[in-house]
C-alpha positions in Angstrom: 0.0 0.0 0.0 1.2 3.3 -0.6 1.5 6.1 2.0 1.9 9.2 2.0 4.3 11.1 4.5 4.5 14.1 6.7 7.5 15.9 8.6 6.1 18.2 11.1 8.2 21.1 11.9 9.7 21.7 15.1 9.3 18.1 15.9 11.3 15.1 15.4 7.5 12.7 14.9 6.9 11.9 11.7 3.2 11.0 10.8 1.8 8.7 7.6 -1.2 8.2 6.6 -2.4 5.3 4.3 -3.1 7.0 0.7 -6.9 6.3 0.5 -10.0 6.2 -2.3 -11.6 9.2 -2.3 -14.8 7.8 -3.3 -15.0 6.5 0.9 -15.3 10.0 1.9 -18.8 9.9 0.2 -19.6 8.1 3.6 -20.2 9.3 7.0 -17.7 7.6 9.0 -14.4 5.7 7.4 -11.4 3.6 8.9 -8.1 5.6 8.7 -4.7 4.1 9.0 -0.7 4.8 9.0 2.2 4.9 10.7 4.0 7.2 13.5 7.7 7.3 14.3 7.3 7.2 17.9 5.0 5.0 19.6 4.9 7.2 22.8 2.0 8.6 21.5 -1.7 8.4 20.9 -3.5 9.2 17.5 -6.4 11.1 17.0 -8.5 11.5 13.8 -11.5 14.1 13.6 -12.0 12.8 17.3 -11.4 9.2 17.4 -9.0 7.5 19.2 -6.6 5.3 17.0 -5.5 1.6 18.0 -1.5 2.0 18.6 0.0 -1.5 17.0 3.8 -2.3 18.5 4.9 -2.3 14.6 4.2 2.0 15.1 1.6 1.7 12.5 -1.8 3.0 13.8 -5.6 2.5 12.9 -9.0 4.3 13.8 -12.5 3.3 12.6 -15.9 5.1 12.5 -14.1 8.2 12.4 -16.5 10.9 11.2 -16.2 12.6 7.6 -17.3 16.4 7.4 -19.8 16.3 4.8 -19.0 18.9 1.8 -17.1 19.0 -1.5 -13.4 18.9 0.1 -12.9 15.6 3.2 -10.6 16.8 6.0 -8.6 14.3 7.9 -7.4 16.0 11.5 -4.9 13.6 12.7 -3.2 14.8 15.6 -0.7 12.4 17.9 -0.3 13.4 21.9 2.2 12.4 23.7 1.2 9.2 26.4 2.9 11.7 29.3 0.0 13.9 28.7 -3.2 12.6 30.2 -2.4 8.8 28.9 -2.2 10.5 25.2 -5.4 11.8 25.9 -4.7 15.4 26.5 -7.7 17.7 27.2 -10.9 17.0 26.0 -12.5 19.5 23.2 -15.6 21.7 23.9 -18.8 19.8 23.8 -20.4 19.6 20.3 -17.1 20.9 18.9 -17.8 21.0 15.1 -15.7 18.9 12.6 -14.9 21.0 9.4 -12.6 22.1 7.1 -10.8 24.0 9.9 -11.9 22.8 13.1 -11.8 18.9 14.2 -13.0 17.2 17.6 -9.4 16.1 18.6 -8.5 16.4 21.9 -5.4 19.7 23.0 -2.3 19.1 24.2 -0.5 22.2 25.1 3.0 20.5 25.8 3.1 17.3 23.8 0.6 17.7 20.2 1.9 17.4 16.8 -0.9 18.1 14.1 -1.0 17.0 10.1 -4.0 17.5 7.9 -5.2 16.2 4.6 -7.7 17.1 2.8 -9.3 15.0 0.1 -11.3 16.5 -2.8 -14.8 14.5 -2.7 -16.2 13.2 -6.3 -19.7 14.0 -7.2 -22.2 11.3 -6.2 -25.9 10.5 -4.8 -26.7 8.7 -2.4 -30.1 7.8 -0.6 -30.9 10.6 2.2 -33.7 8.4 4.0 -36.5 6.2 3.4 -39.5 7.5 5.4 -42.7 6.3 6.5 -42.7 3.4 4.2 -45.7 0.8 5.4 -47.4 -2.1 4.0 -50.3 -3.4 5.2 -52.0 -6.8 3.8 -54.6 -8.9 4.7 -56.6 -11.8 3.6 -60.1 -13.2 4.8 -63.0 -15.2 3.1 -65.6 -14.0 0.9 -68.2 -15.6 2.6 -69.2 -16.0 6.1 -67.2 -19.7 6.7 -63.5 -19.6 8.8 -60.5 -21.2 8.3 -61.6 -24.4 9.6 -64.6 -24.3 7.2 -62.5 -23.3 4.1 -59.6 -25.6 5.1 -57.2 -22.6 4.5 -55.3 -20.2 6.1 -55.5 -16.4 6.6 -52.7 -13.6 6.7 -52.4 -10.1 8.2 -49.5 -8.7 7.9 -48.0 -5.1 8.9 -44.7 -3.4 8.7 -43.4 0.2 9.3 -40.4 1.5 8.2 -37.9 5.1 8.8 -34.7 4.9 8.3 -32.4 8.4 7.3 -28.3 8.2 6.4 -26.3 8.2 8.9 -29.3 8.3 12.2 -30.8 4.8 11.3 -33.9 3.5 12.2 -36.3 1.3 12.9 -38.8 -1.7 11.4 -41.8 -2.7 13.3 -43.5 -5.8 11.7 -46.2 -7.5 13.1 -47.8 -11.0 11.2 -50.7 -12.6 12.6 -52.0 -15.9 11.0 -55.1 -17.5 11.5 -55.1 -21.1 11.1 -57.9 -24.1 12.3 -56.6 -25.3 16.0 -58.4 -28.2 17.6 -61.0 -27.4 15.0 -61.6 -24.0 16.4 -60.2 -20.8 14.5 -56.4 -20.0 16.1 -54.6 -16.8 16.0 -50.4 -16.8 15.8 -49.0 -13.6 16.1 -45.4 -12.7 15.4 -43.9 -9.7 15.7 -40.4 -7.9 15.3 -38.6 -4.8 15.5 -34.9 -4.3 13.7 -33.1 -1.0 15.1 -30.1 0.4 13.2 -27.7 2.6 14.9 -25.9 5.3 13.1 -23.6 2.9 11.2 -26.2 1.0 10.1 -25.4 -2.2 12.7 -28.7 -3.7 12.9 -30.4 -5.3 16.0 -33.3 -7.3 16.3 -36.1 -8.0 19.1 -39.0 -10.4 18.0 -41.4 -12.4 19.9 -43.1 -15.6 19.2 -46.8 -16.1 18.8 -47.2 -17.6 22.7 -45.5 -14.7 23.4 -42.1 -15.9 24.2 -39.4 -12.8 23.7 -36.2 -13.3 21.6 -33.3 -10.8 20.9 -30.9 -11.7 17.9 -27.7 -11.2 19.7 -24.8 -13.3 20.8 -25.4 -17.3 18.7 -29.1 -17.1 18.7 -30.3 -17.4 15.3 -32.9 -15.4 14.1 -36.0 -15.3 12.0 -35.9 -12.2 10.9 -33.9 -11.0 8.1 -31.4 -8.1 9.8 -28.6 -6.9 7.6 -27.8 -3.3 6.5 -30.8 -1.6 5.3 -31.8 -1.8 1.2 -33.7 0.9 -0.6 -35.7 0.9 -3.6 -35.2 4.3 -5.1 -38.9 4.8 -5.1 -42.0 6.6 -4.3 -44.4 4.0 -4.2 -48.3 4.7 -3.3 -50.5 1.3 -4.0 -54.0 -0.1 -2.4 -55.3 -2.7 -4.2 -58.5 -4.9 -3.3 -58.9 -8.3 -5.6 -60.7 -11.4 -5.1 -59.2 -14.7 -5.9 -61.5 -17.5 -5.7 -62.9 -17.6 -1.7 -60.0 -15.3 -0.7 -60.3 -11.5 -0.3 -57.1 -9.6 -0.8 -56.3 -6.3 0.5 -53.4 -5.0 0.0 -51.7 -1.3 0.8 -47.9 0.1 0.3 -46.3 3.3 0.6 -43.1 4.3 0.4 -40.9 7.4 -0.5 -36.7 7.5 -0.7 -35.2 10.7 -1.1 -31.9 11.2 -2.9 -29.5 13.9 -2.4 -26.7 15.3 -5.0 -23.2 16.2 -3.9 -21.4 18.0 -6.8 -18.2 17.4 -5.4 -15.1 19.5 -5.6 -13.7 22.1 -3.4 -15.4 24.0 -0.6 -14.0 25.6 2.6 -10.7 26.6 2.7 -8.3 27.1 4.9 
């Protein structure tokens, strides 16, 4: 891999960072990586903490990208003698920009490198909003499902989800089948949560009510990867009979896409 390499004046600490795409800074957070001459130190990019390896080179993940036509990387490496390499915290809700980064100060021990990246022009999907389908099935006469021999479905799910909050699924499936020849009810329901990265989790209980929570080796159900967009606006209700079955069927959904021209912005 190529690097690219920094002397910073007044200091004998040399800094690297790993040359990177610059299509990953269309992203909210990236992994960043390099090198440092001395390992006495800790490295910070745009506020997160790097892991120190004992070969000197260095790596932090989820660190933040300021969103705008030029990417700045703020690495800064503090001395271990000052606060553990952890210095003095920045003001609260310090603002990551061209100029400004969320690293921590170090009035004795700092030595500071930026690179800026110039962004290419892309679109991405901004958030998915109030999407919801709702379906359900029942007989078009007056028997059940231990009558007709058949099962019946209702089915529910509601959707948000915006780049780089998350969101959440609710779905909620109840199906009526012919129990000890008596109409039975099984309800399942779920909810999927994605953090700001998009890690998913997923709560679900059974229909006699038993919770589950797909963590740790439990399998689950429930499909509960990253989230996956149509580019749509999608508005449907459609009503049909097929044979004894009523259908009933509603969707909406709506993605909105944002344009970033790319190129230059603040300076500095």
């Amino acid at each position: 891999m190529t690097t690219s390499t920094f002397s910073v004046n007044k200091s004998t600490v040399t800094i690297s960072i790993d040359d990177m795409d610059a299509g990953l800074f269309t992203n909210f957070a990236i992994t960043v990586s390099g090198t440092i001459s001395d390992g006495d130190h800790a490295v910070w990019v745009n506020g997160k903490k790097a892991t120190m390896h004992d070969d000197h080179t260095w790596s932090a993940s989820g660190v933040p990208v300021n969103q705008g036509g030029t990417a700045t990387l703020h690495v800064r490496a503090i001395a271990n003698s000052d606060n553990g390499g952890n210095g003095t915290p920045p003001p609260e809700n310090q603002a990551l920009n061209n100029v400004t980064s969320a690293d921590p100060s170090s009035d004795c021990c700092a030595v500071d490198q930026k690179q800026d990246v110039e962004v290419p022009a892309f679109i991405r999907v901004k958030d998915y909003l109030d999407g919801s389908l709702n379906s359900g099935t029942s007989f078009t006469d007056s028997g059940d499902v231990c009558t007709h021999s058949e099962s019946l479905e209702q089915l529910s799910i509601n959707v948000s989800w915006t780049k780089g909050d998350g969101g959440t699924e609710n779905l909620t499936r109840t199906t009526t089948i012919c129990k000890d020849n008596a109409p039975f009810d099984c309800t399942v329901s779920a909810t999927l949560i994605w953090d700001a990265d998009d890690v998913p989790s997923v709560s679900y209980s059974d229909c006699d009510g038993t919770s589950h929570d797909c963590g740790g080796t439990e399998s689950c159900p429930f499909s509960h990867g990253p989230p996956e967009w149509y580019w749509e606006h999608c508005d449907v209700h459609v009503i049909e009979d097929q044979g004894d079955i009523h259908w009933d069927y509603s969707r909406y959904g709506q993605t909105r896409i944002e344009l970033h021209t790319g190129g230059k912005s603040l300076s500095h």
